[in-house]
C-alpha positions as a printed Julia matrix, in Angstrom:
109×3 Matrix{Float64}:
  -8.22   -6.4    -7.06
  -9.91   -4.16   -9.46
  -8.94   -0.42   -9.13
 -11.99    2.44   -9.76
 -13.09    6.04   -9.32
 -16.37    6.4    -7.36
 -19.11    8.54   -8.73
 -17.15   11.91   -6.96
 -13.9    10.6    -8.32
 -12.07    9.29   -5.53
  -9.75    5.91   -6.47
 -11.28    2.7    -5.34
 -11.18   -0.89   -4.88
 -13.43   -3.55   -5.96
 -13.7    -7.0    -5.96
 -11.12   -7.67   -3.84
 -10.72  -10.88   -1.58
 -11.49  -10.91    2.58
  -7.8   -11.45    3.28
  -6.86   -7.96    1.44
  -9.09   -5.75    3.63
  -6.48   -4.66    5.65
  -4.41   -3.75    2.55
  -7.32   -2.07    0.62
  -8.01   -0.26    3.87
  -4.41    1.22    3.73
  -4.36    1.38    0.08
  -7.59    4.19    0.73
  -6.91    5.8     3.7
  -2.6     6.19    4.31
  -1.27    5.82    0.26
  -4.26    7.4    -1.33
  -3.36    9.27   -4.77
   0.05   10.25   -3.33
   2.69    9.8    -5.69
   5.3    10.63   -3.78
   4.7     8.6    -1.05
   4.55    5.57   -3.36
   7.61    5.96   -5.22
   9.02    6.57   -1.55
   7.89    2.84   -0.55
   8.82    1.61   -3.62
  12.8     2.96   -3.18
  12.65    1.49    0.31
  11.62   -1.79   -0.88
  13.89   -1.78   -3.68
  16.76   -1.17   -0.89
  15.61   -3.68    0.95
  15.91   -6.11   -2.03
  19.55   -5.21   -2.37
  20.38   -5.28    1.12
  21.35   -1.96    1.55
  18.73   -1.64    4.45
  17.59   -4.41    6.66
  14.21   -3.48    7.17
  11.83   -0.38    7.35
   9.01    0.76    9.78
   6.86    3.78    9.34
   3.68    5.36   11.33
   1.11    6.85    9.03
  -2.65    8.23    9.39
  -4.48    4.86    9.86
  -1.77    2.05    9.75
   1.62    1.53   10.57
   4.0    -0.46    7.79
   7.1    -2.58    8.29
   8.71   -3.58    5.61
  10.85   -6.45    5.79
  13.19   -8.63    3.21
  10.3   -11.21    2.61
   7.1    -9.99    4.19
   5.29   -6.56    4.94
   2.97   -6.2     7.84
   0.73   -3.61    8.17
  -1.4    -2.94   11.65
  -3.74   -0.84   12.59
  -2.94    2.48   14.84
  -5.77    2.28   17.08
  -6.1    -1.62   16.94
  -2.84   -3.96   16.89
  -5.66   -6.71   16.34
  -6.86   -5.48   12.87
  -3.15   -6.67   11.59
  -2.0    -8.13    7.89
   0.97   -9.89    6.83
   1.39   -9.91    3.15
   4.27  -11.85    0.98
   6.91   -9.12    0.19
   6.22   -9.32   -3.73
   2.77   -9.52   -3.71
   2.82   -5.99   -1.57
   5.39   -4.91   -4.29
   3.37   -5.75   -7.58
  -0.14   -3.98   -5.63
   2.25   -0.69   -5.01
   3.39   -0.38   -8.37
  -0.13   -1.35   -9.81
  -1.76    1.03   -7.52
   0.84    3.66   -8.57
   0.35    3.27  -12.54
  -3.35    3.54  -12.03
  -3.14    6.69   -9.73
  -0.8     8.37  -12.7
  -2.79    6.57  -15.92
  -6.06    8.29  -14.12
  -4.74   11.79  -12.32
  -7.01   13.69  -14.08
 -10.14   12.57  -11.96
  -9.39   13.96   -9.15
């Protein structure tokens, strides 16, 4: 996945494989350049990784997220067909990738 700012300097995605549309697609449309909303999946992963909670589920714009000890699945809100599992550390390492380049690159937008 290679991160970018379009010509009006919205963050982007490129070069990304077919079985991370789903996740790009949430990346764009629920997460965005929102900070705070990252750093709030990241604590509830990071609980989840100690055990302290079980799992986590959470209705957004586009895409609803659960979040569980090894996998995250994300589905659609208006169709449970366009649906993703993804390996609970890969989802991890995208966040906190995602998040650095929002912050390295704030000032474009």
């Amino acid at each position: 996945m290679n991160f970018i700012y379009d010509s009006l300097g919205y963050p982007g995605i490129d070069s990304y494989s077919e079985e991370d549309n789903i996740l790009v697609d949430f990346l764009l449309t629920d997460i965005q350049s929102d900070i705070y909303f990252i750093d709030e999946i990241e604590e509830i992963i990071l609980s989840i990784m100690k055990d302290e909670i079980d799992n986590w589920e959470g209705n957004l714009n586009t895409y609803s997220i659960k979040i569980y000890q090894d996998k995250v699945l994300i589905v659609n809100e208006y169709n449970e067909g366009i649906n993703q599992t993804y390996d609970m550390d890969k989802f991890f390492q995208i966040i906190k990738k995602w998040k650095n380049f929002i912050q390295n690159n704030n000032n474009n937008l």
